[in-house]
C-alpha positions as semicolon CSV with decimal commas, in nm:
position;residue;x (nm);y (nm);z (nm)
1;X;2,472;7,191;6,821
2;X;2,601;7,282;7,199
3;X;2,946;7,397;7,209
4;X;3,144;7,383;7,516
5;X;3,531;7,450;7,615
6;X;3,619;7,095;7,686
7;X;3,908;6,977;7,536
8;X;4,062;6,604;7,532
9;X;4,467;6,591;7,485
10;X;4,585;6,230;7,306
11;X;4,965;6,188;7,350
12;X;5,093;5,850;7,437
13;X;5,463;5,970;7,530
14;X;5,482;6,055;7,931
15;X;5,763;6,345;7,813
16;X;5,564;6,493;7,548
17;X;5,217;6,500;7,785
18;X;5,423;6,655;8,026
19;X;5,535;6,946;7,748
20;X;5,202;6,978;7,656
21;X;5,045;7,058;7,973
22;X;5,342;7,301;8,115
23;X;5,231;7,490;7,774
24;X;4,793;7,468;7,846
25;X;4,893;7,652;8,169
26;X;4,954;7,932;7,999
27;X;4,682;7,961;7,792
28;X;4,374;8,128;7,910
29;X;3,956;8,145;7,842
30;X;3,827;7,876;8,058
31;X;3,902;7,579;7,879
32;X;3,894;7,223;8,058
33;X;4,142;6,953;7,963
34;X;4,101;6,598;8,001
35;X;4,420;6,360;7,869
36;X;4,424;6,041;7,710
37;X;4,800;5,789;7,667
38;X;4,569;5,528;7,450
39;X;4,338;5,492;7,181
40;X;4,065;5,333;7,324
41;X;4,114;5,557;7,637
42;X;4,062;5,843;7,439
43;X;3,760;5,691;7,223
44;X;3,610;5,638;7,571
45;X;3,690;6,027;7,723
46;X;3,548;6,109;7,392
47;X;3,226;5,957;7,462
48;X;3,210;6,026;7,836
49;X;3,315;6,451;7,802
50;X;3,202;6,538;7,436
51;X;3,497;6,769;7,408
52;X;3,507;7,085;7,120
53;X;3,838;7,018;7,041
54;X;4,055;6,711;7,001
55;X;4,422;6,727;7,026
56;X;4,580;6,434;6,925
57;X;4,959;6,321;6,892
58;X;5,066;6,149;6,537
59;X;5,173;5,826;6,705
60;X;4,997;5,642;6,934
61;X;5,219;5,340;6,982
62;X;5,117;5,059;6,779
63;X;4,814;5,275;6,678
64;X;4,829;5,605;6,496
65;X;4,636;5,964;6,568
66;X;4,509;5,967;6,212
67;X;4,288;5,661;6,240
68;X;4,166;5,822;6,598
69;X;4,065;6,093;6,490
70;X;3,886;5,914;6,129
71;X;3,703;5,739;6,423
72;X;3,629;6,000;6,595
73;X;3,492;6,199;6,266
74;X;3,245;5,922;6,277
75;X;3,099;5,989;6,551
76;X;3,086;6,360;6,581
77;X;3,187;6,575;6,254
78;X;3,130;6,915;6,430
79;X;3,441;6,834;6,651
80;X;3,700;7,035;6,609
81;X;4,042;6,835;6,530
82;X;4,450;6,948;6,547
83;X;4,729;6,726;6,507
84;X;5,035;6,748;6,709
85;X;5,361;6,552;6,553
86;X;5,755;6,580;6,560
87;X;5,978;6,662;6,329
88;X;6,076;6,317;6,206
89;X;5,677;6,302;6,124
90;X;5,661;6,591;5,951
91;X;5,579;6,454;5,571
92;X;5,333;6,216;5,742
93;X;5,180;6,493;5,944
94;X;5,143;6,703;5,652
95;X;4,966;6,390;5,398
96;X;4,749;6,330;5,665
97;X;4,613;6,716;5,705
98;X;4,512;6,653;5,295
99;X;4,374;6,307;5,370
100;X;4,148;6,451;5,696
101;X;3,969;6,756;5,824
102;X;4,235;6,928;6,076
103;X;4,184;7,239;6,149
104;X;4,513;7,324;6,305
105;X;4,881;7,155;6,317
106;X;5,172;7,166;6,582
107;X;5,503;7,053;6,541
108;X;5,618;6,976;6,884
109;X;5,730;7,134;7,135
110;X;5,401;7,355;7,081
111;X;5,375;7,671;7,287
112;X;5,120;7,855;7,487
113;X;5,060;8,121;7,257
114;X;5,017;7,903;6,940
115;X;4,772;7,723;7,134
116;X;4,598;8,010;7,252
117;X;4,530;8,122;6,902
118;X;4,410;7,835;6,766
119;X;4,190;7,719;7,055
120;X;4,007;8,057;7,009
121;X;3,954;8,075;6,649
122;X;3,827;7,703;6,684
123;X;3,586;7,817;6,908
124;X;3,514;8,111;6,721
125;X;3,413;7,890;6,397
126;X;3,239;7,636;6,683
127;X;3,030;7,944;6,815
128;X;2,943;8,086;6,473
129;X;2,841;7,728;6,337
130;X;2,556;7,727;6,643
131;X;2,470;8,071;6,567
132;X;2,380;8,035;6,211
133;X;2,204;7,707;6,319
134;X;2,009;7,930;6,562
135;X;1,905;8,223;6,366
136;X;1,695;7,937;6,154
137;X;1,524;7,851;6,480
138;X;1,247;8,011;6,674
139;X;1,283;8,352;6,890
140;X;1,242;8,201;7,143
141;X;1,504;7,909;7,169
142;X;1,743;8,202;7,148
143;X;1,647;8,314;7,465
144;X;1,738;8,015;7,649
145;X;2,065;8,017;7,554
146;X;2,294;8,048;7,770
147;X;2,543;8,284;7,584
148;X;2,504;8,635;7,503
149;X;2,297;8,697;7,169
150;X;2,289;9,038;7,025
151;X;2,151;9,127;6,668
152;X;2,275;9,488;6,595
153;X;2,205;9,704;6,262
154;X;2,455;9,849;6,067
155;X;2,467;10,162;6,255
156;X;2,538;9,942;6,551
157;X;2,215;9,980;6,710
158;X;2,044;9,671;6,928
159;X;1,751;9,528;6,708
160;X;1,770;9,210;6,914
161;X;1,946;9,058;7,211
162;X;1,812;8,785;7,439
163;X;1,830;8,802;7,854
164;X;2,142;8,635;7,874
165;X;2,299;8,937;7,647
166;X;2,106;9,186;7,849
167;X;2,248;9,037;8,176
168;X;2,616;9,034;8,037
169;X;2,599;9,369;7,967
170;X;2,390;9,518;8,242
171;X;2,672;9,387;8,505
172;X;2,999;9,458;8,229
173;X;3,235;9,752;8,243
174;X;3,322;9,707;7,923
175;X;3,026;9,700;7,765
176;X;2,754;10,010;7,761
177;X;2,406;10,064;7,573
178;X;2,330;10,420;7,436
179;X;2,022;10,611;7,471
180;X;1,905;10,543;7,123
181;X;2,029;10,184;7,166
182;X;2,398;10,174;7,004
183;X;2,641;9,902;7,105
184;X;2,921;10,086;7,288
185;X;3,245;9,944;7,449
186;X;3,382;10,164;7,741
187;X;3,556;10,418;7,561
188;X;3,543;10,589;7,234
189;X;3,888;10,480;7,097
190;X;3,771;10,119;7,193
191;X;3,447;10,149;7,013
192;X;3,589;10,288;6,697
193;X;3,822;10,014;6,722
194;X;3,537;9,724;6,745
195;X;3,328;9,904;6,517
196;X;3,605;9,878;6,226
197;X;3,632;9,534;6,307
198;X;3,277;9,469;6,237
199;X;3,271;9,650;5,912
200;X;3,610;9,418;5,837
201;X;3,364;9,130;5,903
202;X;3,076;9,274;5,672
203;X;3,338;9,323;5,386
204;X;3,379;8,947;5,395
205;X;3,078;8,797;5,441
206;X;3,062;8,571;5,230
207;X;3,345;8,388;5,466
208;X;3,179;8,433;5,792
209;X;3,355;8,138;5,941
210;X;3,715;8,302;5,930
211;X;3,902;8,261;6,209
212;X;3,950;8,606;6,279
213;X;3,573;8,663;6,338
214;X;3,637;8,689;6,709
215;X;3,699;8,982;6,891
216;X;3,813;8,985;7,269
217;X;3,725;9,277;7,464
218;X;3,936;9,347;7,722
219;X;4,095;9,656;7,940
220;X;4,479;9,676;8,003
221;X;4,543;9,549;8,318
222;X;4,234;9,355;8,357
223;X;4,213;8,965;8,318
224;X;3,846;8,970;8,262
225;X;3,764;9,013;7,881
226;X;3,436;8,951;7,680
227;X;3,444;8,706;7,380
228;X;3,240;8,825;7,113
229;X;3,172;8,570;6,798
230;X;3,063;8,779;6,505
231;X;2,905;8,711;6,151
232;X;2,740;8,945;5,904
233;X;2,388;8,883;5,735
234;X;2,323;9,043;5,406
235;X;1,964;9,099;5,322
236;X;1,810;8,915;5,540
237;X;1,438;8,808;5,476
238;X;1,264;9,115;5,553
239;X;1,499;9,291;5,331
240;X;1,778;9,424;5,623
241;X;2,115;9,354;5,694
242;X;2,287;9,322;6,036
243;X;2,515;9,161;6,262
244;X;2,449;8,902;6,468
245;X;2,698;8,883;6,796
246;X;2,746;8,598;7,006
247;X;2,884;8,712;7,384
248;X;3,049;8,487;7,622
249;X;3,240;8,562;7,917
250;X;3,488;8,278;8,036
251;X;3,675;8,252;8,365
252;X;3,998;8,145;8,421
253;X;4,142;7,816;8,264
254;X;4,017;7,521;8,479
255;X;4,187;7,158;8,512
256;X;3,932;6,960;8,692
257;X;4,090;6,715;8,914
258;X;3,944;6,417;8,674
259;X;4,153;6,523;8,416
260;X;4,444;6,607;8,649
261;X;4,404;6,263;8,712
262;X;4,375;6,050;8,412
């Protein structure tokens, strides 16, 4: 399972598209948008850009955003789906949240922060899914990934991290290594702060896929943050329990000109 930051926006109504991307302007962590006006347009973006998350308007026209996305299940299940409707929609919009997997819905107009949130968390559950998948793979997969992966004990020292961890951190200010090998973030308050977090994780771990399993590390007055995906596991085989971290560190929120475009 690879997860990326694509995501493809389904809204057949000029007005409402144009809403919707004043509000993705003001959401941040990277994320690339690609829009669709049509069913089979968006069927075929689908395709072409394997997006994370799917966006996708009630009404499509003659067609409807409930039997897109049941299409689109079909084809990939580990998509992430949110449905966007107006009022007038709303009993519809709710039916159809019991009749298919959505993880999020908007009633329109949605805003930036509401999309912010949910974006992340989706990502969050994305990043965990592929992190559990990889912990039942070989060593050595891990350390092709891409992303930042960081076993730590539960006194917070490094038992494991691959080179793309070791590089995130070695050229991070917010992120520091101890001389017994304890996860630190750049000051005490902030450590405490992520370390209580992490125990909030281990309390539930049972639900390791809750949304609020992410935890942004960030400065005041400083754009640049770390992303840091976390889930707890109890007992492992060889009788220890840890956490397993999964670091990314996104730029700015691109619009390629393709998606500008469509």
């Amino acid at each position: 399972m690879t997860v990326n930051n694509a995501i493809l926006c389904v809204d057949d109504d000029p007005t409402s598209l144009s809403y919707l991307r004043a509000a993705l302007d003001g959401v941040t962590g990277g994320y690339t948008y690609y829009f669709s006006e049509t069913y089979d347009d968006a069927i075929s973006k689908f395709h072409s850009f394997r997006p994370a998350i799917v966006l996708c308007d009630l009404r499509l026209g003659d067609d409807n955003g409930i039997d897109l996305i049941k299409t689109l299940q079909e084809h990939d299940n580990d998509v992430v789906f949110m449905l966007l409707s107006g009022a007038a929609d709303l009993r519809s919009a709710l039916c159809a949240i019991n009749e298919i997997n959505i993880f999020r819905f908007f009633e329109k107009p949605v805003g930036s922060e509401e999309l912010q949130l949910a974006f992340d968390a989706a990502l969050s559950e994305l990043n965990l899914k592929a992190l559990k998948a990889i912990s039942e793979n070989c060593r050595h997969i891990v350390e092709r990934l891409k992303k930042g992966v960081v076993n730590v004990d539960e006194n917070y020292k490094i038992i494991y991290s691959n080179a793309a961890a070791d590089s995130l951190i070695a050229g991070s200010s917010l992120l520091d290594i101890s001389y017994d090998k304890t996860l630190r973030l750049y000051q005490s308050a902030a450590t405490n702060e992520f370390y209580s977090f992490l125990e909030e994780v281990k309390a539930r771990y049972d639900n390791i896929e809750d949304e609020s399993s992410i935890y942004r590390i960030h400065k005041l007055g400083d754009d640049s943050y770390i992303s840091v995906s976390v889930a707890y596991h109890s007992e492992s085989e060889d009788g220890t329990s840890f956490f397993s971290l999964l670091l990314s560190a996104p730029s700015s929120t691109l619009i390629t000109s393709q998606a500008i475009a469509s």
